[in-house]
C-alpha positions as CSV (number, residue, x, y, z in Angstrom):
1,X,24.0,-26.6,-7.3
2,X,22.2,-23.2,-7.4
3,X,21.7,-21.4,-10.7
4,X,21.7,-17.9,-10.8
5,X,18.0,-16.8,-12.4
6,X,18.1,-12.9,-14.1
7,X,14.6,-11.7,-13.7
8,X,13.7,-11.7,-17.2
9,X,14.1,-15.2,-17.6
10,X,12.1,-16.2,-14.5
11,X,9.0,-14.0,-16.2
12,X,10.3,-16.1,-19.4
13,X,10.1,-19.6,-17.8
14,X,7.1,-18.7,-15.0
15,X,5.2,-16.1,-16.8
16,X,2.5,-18.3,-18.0
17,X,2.2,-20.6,-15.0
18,X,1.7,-17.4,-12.6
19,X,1.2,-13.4,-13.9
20,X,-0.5,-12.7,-11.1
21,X,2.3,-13.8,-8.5
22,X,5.2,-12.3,-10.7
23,X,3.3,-9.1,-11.6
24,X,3.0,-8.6,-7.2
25,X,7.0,-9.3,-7.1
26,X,7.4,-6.8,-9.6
27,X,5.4,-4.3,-8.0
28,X,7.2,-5.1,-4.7
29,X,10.4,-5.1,-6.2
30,X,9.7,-1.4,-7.2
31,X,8.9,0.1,-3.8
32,X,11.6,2.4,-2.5
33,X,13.2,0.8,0.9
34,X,13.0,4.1,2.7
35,X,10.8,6.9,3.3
36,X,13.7,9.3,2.6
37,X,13.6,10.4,-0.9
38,X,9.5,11.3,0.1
39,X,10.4,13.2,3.2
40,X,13.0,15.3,1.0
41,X,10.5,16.2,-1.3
42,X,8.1,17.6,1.9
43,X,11.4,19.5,3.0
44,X,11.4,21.1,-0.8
45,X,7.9,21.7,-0.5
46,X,8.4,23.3,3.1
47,X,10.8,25.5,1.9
48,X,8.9,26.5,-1.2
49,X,6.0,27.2,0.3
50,X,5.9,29.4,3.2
51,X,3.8,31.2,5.2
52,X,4.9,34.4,2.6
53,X,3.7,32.2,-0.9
54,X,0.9,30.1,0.5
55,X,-1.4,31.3,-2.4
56,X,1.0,29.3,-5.0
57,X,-1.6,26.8,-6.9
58,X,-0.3,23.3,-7.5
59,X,0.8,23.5,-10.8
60,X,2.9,26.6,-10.2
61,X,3.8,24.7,-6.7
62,X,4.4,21.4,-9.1
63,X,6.4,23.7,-11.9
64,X,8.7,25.1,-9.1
65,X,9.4,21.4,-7.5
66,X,10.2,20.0,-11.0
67,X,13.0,23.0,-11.2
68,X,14.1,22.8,-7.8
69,X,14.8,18.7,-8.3
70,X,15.7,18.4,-11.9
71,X,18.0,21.3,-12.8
72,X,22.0,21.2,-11.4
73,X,22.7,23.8,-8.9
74,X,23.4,27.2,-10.3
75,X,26.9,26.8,-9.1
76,X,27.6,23.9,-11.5
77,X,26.5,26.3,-14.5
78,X,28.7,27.6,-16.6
79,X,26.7,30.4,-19.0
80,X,29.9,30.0,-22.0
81,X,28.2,28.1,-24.0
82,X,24.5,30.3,-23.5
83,X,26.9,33.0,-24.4
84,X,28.2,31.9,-27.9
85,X,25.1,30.8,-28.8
86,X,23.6,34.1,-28.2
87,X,26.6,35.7,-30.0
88,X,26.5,33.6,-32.9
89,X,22.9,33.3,-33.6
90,X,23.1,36.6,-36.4
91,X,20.7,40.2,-36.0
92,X,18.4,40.3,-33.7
93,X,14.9,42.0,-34.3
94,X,15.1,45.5,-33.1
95,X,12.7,47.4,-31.5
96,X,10.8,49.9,-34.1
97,X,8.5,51.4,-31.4
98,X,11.4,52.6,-29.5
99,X,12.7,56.1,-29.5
100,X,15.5,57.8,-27.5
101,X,13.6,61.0,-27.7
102,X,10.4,59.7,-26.2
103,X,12.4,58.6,-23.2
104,X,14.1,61.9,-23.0
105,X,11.0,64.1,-23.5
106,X,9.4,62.1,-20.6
107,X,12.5,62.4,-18.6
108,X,12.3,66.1,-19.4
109,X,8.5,66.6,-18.2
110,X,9.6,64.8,-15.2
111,X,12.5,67.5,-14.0
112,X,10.1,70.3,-14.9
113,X,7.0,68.8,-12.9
114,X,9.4,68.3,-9.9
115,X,10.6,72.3,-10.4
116,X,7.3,73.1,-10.0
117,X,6.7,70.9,-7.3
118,X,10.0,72.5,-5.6
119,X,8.6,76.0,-6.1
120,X,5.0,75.6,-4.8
121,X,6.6,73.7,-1.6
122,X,8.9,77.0,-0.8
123,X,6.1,79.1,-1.5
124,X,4.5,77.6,1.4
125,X,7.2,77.9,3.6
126,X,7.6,81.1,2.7
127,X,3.8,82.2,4.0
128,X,5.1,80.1,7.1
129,X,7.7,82.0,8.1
């Protein structure tokens, strides 16, 4: 009759006798089947890298894999929870180096540097016509 062995007690019962041989089944036991999960990751990389990003070093090429392969699709991702969290996390530091009237002065400077620009460009059309 043939007894079913797990693999842990075969390395129990044999691991003395022969490391060498179980440590080779082991590392044969942990070789994928197929080439496909490998030629997946050479698609990713394909489509990462193009001819328009071929300056991208390897860890940022490596950083950008790891997303790409590890994170659920941005379908599956529901932001809710982000939300509350945000919500309920209390005051937030505010900005003390921001002022509405620096924005508006520059905004003003702006409209007045493009009058000018306005007038000097129908002064010359004037002296064209």
């Amino acid at each position: 009759m043939v007894k079913k062995l797990s693999w842990e007690e075969v390395n129990l019962s044999f691991g003395a006798q022969c490391p060498n041989v179980l440590s080779l089944i082991d590392l044969i036991l942990t070789l994928p089947a197929s080439s496909a999960d490998a030629e997946r990751g050479f698609s990713h990389i394909k489509h990462i890298k193009s001819d328009w990003r071929s300056r991208l070093t390897d860890t940022h090429l490596s950083d950008l894999m790891t997303v790409l392969l590890e994170t659920p699709d941005v379908e599956l991702f529901d932001p809710s929870d982000a939300v509350k969290h945000w919500n309920n996390a209390g005051p937030r530091a505010r900005r003390t180096s921001f002022s509405s009237e620096y924005h508006s002065n520059d905004i003003e400077e702006d409209s007045d540097e493009s009058e000018m620009e306005e007038e000097a460009v129908a002064k010359i059309l004037e002296s064209l016509i």
